[in-house]
C-alpha positions as CSV (number, residue, x, y, z in Angstrom):
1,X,-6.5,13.2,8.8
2,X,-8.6,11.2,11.1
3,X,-7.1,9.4,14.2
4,X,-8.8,6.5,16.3
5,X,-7.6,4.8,19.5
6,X,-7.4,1.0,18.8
7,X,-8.1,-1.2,22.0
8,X,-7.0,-4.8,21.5
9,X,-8.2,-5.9,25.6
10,X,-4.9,-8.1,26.0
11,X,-5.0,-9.9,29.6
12,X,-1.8,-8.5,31.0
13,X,-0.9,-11.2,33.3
14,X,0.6,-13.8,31.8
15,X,3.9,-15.8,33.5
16,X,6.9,-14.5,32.6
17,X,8.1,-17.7,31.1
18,X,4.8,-18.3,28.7
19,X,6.7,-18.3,25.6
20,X,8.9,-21.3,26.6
21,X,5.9,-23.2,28.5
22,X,3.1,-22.8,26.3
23,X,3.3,-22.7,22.6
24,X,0.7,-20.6,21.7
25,X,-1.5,-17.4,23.2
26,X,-4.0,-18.4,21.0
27,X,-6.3,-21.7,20.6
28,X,-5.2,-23.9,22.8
29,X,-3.7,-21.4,25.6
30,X,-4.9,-23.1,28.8
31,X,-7.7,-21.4,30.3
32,X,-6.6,-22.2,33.3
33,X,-4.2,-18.9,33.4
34,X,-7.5,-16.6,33.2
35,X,-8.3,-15.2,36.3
36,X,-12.2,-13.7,35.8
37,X,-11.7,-11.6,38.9
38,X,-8.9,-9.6,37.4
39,X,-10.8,-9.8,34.3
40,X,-13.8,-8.0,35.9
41,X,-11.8,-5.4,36.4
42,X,-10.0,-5.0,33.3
43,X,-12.9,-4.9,31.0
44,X,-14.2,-1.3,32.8
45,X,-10.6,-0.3,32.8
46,X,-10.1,-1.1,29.3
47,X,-13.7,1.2,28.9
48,X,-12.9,3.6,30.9
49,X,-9.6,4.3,28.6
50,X,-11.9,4.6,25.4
51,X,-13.8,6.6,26.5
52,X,-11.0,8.7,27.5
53,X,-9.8,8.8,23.9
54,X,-13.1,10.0,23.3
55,X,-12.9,12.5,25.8
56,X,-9.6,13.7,24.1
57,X,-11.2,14.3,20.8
58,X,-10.0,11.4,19.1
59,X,-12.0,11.0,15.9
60,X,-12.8,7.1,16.1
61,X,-12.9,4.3,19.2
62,X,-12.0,0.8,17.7
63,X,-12.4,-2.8,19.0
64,X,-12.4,-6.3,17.5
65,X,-13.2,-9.8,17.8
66,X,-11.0,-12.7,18.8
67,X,-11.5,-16.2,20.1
68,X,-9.8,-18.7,22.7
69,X,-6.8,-16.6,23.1
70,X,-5.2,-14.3,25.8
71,X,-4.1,-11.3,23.5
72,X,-7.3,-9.7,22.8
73,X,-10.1,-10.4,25.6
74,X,-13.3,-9.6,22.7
75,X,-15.0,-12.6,21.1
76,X,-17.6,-10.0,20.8
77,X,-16.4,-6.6,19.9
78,X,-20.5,-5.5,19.6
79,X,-20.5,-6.3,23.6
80,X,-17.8,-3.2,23.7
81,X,-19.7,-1.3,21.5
82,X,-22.7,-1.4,23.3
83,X,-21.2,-0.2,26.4
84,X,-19.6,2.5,24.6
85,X,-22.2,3.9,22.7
86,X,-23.7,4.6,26.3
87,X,-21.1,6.3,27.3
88,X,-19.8,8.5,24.7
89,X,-20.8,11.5,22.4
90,X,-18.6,12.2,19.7
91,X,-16.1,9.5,18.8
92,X,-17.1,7.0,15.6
93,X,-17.7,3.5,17.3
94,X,-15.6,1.4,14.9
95,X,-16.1,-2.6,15.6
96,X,-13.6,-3.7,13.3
97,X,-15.5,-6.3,13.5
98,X,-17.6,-9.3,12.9
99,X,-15.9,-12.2,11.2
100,X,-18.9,-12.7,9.1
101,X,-18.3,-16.2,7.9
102,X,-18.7,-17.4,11.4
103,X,-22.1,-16.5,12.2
104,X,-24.8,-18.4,11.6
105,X,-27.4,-16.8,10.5
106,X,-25.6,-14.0,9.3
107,X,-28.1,-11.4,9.6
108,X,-27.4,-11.4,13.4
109,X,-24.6,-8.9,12.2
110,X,-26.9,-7.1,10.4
111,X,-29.5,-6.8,13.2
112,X,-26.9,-6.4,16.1
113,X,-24.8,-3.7,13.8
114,X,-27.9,-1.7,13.0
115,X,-29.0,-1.6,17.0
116,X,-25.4,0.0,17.3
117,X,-26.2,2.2,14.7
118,X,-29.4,3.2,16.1
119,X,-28.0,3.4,19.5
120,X,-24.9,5.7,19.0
121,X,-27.2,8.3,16.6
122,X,-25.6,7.0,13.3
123,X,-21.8,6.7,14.9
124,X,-21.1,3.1,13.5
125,X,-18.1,2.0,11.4
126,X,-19.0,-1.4,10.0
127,X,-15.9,-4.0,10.0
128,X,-15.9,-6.9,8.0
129,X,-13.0,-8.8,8.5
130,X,-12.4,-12.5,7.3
131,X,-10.9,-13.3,10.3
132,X,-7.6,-14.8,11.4
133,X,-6.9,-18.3,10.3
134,X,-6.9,-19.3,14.7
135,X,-10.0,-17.5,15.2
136,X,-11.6,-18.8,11.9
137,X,-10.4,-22.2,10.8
138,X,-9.1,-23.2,14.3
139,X,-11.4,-22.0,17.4
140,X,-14.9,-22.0,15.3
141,X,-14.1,-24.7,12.6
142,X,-14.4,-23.5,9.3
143,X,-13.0,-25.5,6.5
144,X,-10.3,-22.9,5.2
145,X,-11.4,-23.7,1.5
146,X,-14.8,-22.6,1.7
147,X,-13.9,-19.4,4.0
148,X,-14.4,-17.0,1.8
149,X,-16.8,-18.2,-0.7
150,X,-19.0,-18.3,2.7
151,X,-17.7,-14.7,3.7
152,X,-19.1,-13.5,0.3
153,X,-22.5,-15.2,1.1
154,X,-22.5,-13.9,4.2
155,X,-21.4,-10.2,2.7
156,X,-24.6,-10.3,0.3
157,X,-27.3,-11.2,2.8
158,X,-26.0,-8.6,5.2
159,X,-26.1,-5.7,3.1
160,X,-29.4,-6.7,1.4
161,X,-31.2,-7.1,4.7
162,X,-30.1,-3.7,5.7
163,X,-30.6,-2.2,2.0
164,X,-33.6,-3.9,1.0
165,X,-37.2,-2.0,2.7
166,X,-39.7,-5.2,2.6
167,X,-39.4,-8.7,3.3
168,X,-37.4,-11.2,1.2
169,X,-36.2,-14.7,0.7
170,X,-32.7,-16.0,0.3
171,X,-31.5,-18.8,-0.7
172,X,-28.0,-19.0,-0.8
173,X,-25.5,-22.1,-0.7
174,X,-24.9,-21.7,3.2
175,X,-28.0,-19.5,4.2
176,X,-31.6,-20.4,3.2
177,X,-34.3,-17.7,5.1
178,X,-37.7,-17.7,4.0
179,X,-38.3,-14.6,5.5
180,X,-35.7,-11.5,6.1
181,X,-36.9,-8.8,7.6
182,X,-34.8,-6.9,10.2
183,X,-35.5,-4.5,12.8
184,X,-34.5,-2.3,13.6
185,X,-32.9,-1.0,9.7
186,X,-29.8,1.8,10.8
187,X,-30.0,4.8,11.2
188,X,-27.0,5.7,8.1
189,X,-28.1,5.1,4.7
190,X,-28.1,3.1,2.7
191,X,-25.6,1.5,5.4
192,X,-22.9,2.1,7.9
193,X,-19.2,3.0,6.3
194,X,-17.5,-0.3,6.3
195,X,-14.6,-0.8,6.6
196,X,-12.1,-4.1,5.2
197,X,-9.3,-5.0,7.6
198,X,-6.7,-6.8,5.7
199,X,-3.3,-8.6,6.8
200,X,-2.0,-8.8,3.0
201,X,-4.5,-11.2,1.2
202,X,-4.5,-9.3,-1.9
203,X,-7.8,-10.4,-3.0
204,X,-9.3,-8.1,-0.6
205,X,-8.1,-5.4,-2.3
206,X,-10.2,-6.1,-5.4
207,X,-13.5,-6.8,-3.1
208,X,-13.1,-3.2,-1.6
209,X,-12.2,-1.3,-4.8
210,X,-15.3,-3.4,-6.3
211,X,-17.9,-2.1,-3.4
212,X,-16.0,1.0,-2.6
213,X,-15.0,0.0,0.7
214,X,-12.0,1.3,2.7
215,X,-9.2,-1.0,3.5
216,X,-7.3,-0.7,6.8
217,X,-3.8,-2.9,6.8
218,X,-3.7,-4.1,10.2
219,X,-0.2,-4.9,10.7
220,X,2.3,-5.2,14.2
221,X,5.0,-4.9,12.3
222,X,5.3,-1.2,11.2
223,X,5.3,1.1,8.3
224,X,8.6,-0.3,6.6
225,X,6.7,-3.2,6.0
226,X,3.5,-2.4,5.7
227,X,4.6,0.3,2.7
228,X,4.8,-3.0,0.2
229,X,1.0,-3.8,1.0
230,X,-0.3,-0.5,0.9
231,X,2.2,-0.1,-2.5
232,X,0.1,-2.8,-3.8
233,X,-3.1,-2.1,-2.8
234,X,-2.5,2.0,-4.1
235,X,-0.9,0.3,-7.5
236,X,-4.3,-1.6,-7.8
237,X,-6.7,1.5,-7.6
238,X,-4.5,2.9,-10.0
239,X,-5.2,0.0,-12.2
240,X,-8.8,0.6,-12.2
241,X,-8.9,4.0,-12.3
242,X,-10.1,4.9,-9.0
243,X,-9.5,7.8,-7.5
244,X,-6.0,7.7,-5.1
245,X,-8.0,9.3,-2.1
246,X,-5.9,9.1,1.2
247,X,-9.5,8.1,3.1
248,X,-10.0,4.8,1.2
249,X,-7.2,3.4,3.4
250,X,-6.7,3.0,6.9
251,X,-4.0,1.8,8.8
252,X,-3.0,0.7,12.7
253,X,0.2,2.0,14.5
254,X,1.7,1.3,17.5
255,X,2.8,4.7,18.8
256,X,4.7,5.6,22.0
257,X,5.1,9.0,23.7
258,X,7.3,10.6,25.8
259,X,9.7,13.4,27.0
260,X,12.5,12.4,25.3
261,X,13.9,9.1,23.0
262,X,15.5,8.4,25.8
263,X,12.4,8.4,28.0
264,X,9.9,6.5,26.1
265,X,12.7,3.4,26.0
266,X,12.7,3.3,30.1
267,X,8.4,4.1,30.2
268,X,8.0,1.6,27.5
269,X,10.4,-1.1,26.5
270,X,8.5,-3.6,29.1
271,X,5.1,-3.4,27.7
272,X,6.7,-3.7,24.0
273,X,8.3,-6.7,25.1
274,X,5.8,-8.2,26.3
275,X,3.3,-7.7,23.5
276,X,5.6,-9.3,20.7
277,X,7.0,-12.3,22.9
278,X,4.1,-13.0,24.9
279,X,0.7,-11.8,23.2
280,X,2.0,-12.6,19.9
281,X,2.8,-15.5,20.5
282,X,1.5,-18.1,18.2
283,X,2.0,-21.6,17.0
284,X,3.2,-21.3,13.2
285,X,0.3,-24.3,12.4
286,X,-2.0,-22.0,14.2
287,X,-1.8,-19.0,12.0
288,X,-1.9,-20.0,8.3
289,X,-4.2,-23.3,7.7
290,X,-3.4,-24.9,4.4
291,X,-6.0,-23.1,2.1
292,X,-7.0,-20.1,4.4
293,X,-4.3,-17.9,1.9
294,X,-5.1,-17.8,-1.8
295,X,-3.0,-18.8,-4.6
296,X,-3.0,-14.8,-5.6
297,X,-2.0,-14.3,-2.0
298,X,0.8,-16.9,-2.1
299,X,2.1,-15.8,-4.9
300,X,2.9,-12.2,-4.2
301,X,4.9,-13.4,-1.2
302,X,2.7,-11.7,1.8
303,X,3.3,-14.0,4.8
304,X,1.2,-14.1,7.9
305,X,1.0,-11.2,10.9
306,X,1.1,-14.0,12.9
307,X,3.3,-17.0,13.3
308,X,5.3,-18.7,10.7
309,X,8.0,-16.3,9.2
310,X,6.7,-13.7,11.5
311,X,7.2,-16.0,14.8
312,X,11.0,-16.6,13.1
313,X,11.6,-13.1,12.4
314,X,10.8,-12.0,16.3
315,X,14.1,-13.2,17.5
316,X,15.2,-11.7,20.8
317,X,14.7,-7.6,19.8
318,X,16.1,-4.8,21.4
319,X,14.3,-1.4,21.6
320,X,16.4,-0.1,19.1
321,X,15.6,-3.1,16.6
322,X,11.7,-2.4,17.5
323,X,12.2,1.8,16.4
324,X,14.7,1.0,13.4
325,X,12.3,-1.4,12.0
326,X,9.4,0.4,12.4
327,X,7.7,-2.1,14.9
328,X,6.8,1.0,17.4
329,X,6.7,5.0,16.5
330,X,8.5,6.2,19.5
331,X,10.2,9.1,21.6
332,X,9.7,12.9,22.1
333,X,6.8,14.2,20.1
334,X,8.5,16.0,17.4
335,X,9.8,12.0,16.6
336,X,6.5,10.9,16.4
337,X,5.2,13.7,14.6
338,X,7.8,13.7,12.3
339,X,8.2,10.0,11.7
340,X,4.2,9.4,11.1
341,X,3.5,12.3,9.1
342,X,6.7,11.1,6.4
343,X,5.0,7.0,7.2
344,X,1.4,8.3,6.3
345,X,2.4,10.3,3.5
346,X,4.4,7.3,2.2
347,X,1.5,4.8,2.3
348,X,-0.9,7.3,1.8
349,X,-3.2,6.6,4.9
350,X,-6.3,9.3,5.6
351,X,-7.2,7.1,8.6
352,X,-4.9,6.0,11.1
353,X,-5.7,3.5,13.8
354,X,-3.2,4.1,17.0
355,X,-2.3,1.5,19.4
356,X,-1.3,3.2,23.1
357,X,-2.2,0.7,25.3
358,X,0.1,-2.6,24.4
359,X,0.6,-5.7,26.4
360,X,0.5,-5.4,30.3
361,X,1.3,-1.7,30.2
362,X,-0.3,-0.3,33.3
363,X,-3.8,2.7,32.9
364,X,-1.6,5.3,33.9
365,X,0.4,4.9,31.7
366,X,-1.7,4.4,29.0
367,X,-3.6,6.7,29.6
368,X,-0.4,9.3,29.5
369,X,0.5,7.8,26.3
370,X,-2.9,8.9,25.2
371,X,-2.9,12.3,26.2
372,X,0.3,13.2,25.0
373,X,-0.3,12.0,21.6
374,X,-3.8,13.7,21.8
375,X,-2.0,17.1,22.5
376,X,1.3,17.0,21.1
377,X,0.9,14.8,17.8
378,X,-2.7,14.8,16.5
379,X,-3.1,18.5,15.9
380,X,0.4,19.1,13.9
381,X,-1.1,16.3,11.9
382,X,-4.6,16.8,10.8
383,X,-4.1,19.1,8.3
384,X,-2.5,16.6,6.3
385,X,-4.7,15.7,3.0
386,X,-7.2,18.5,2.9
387,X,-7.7,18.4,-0.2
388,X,-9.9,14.7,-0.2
389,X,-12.9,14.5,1.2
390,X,-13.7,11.6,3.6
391,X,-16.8,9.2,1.5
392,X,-16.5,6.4,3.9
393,X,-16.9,8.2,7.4
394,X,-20.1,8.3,9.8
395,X,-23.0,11.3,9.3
396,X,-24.4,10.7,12.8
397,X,-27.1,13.0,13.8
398,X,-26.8,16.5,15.2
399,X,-29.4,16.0,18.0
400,X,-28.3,12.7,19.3
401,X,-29.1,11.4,23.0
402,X,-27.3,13.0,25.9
403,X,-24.9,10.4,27.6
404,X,-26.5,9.0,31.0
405,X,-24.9,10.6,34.5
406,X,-23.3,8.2,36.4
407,X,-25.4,7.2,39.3
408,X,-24.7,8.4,42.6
């Protein structure tokens, strides 16, 4: 089993009355309720607590990229990566990732993923996500139709610049490059691991089976329902006759540690709170433009993470409705151990994303979170699976640069 500690950057101050004043954290949030002093201070906090995960032998660091919004502070997760590549040894740097339709040319992912490459000593974890209908359709302005007909595009270029050894020209239906020739190429090869994030469009199912990509379900709402989409997705490589390895899938987890059951309500019922009413909260036009979903998508009855029936399923929650549903692993280690190893054997996850740093929850206390997952859960787990072997991990180098002393 591989474990990686997910940062999402959320800005922790918002008023305690946002989600009656304002309608949504993302888009059109006024940016008027940034404060760029405390975010100075944030950003190397938020650092600093990756780099502890790495410190705690946490297999994979992950960030992401979001626009206009106060939940996660990254429109440029290769920023984060940059910084951490300085700054650890060990951990895979997983930006998961670029929204690839958005960038113009797209070979700036391919050129800014291979310098992360390069730089970390063959560490990266490529994400391609399609990117959330706000992020995507809203704050950069694609047409929803043509998303991911574009994404494709974008796909092909990408991994022919970094496949391809001499110069070429595309010409493509958004792209048209006389002359693609990148440098520097990465380090892996033929290319990074990527990895698919996926809400529940089913079609991405097909794309990563077809490439032999691994999909990661990134989902708030838990195991119980995320056990439908990972049903499907399993049912599919079943279809085709690919092999049911538990690596081919990832998946994200909020999990929260503590003494007792008892305990990790009064250390963490706050934060919780505050994530799903505040930093999830989005304007149901917002998350699901007419067209962003396809028909295939539609039909199987997969709603957004976001807004929409997930905004009118988040009705007042207690603590107990956020364990019972499976919103949050929580309590005494033995509960979390206990509940994720039955959750990942049920959905058959080899790579599990963890969230311990949600909302406005304080670095102490994130950082606790951390460590007590790093030393009572993740050993009693890793010995789950040992019978796969991982195909879509990082090979970095042995001999790999030393990280930089701090100045003094």
């Amino acid at each position: 089993m591989r474990f990686h500690w997910f940062h999402l950057m959320p800005y922790p101050y918002l008023p305690d009355d946002f989600k009656d004043k304002y309608r949504s954290v993302w888009v059109d949030v006024p940016s008027s309720l940034y404060d760029p002093e405390k975010g100075h201070w944030l950003y190397h906090q938020y650092l600093d607590q990756l780099e502890f995960a790495d410190s705690l032998g946490f297999d994979g660091i992950c960030v992401n990229e979001h626009h206009q919004n106060a939940y996660g502070l990254m429109p440029s997760p290769n920023l984060m990566g940059a910084a951490l590549a300085r700054r650890t040894s060990k951990a895979a740097l997983v930006v998961m990732g670029n929204s690839i339709a958005l960038y113009n040319p797209p070979i700036r992912v391919a050129e800014e993923f291979a310098m992360l490459d390069v730089m970390s000593g063959g560490r990266l974890i490529a994400g391609f996500p399609v990117g959330t209908s706000m992020d995507t359709n809203f704050c950069y302005g694609e047409p929803p139709a043509t998303l991911r007909d574009k994404y494709d595009e974008a796909h092909r270029l990408i991994i022919q610049a970094w496949s391809r050894p001499e110069p070429f020209s595309f010409n493509g239906k958004y792209t048209q490059l006389r002359y693609v020739n990148i440098w520097p190429h990465p380090l892996q090869k033929p290319h990074p691991p990527i990895w698919i994030p996926g809400g529940g469009s089913v079609e991405t199912w097909d794309f990563c089976l077809d490439h032999d990509y691994n999909y990661s379900h990134l989902s708030y709402y838990g195991y119980k329902r995320a056990q439908e989409v990972m049903d499907g997705y399993w049912g599919r490589a079943e279809a085709r006759g690919k092999e049911l390895n538990p690596y081919r899938a990832g998946y994200a987890q909020i999990v929260m540690v503590a003494d007792s059951d008892q305990e990790a309500e009064r250390l963490y019922a706050s934060h919780l709170d505050y994530f799903f009413n505040r930093c999830l909260h989005v304007h149901p036009g917002f998350a699901d433009a007419p067209g962003y979903r396809t028909p295939a998508t539609l039909r199987a009855g997969f709603t957004p993470q976001v807004g929409g029936n997930a905004s009118a399923a988040r009705q007042p929650l207690t603590w107990k409705d956020f364990v019972e549903l499976g919103y949050v692993v929580a309590g005494s280690a033995a509960t979390v151990r206990d509940t994720m190893r039955e959750a990942l054997t049920n959905m058959r996850i080899g790579n599990v994303m963890l969230l311990c740093q949600m909302g406005n929850m304080p670095d102490e206390l994130a950082r606790e979170n951390t460590q007590r997952f790093a030393q009572d859960v993740m050993p009693h787990l890793r010995d789950m699976w040992p019978e796969y072997e991982n195909h879509w991990y990082p090979q970095p180098l042995e001999n790999r640069a030393p990280i930089a002393p701090l100045a003094t």
